[in-house]
Each structure stands twice: as structure tokens, then as C-alpha cells.
C-alpha positions, 0 to 999 in steps of 0.5 A, spaced: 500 500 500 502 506 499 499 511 493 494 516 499 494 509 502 490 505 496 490 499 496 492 494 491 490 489 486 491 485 481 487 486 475 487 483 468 489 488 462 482 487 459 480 488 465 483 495 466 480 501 465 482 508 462 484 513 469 487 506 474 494 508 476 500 502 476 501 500 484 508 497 480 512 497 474 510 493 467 516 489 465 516 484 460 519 477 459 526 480 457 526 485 463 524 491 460 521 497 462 514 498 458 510 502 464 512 505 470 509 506 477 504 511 478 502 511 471 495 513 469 493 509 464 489 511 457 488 506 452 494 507 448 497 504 454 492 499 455 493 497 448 501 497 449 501 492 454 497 487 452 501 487 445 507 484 449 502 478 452 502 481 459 495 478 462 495 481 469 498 488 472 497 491 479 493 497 480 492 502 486 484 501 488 480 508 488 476 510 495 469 508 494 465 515 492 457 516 491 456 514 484 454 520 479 449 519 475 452 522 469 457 519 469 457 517 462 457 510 460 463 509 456 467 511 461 466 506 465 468 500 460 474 496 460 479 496 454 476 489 451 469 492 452 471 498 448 475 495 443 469 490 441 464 496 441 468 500 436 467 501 428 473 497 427 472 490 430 465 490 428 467 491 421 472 485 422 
């Protein structure tokens, strides 16, 4: 734990949603560096590590809040939801 005090967990990338911060580095199987601690996540980032057959990555938990109602949908899909919902997989 560390980050203001948030916990950790494990999520699947295609789980990961965009605004999760890394808790750990990502490394590759040959050691590299594909994305440090503390990084906030996007899609592009998403995309990256799942291209290098990284299945799991460690996330910092947020605090619980009062849901919002105009929260929009899409905001809250994961990476695999969005990836399926665009105009590019549907026409593959």
C-alpha cells in the first residue's frame, strides 16, 4: 500500500480501465521497462501492454465515492469492452 494509502490489486489488462494508476512497474519477459509506477493509464497504454502478452498488472484501488449519475457510460468500460464496441472490430 502506499499511493494516499490505496490499496492494491491485481487486475487483468482487459480488465483495466482508462484513469487506474500502476501500484508497480510493467516489465516484460526480457526485463524491460514498458510502464512505470504511478502511471495513469489511457488506452494507448492499455493497448501497449497487452501487445507484449502481459495478462495481469497491479493497480492502486480508488476510495469508494457516491456514484454520479452522469457519469457517462463509456467511461466506465474496460479496454476489451471498448475495443469490441468500436467501428473497427465490428467491421472485422
Amino acid at each position: 500500500m502506499n499511493k494516499d494509502n490505496l490499496p492494491e490489486k491485481t487486475v487483468f489488462v482487459f480488465d483495466a480501465t482508462e484513469g487506474m494508476v500502476l501500484s508497480k512497474d510493467v516489465i516484460n519477459s526480457d526485463g524491460r521497462l514498458i510502464a512505470p509506477a504511478s502511471t495513469v493509464l489511457t488506452l494507448d497504454i492499455i493497448s501497449r501492454i497487452s501487445g507484449y502478452n502481459i495478462l495481469e498488472i497491479s493497480v492502486y484501488e480508488k476510495r469508494k465515492e457516491a456514484p454520479h449519475e452522469n457519469v457517462a457510460y463509456k467511461e466506465q468500460m474496460t479496454y476489451y469492452e471498448k475495443v469490441k464496441d468500436s467501428d473497427n472490430f465490428k467491421n472485422f
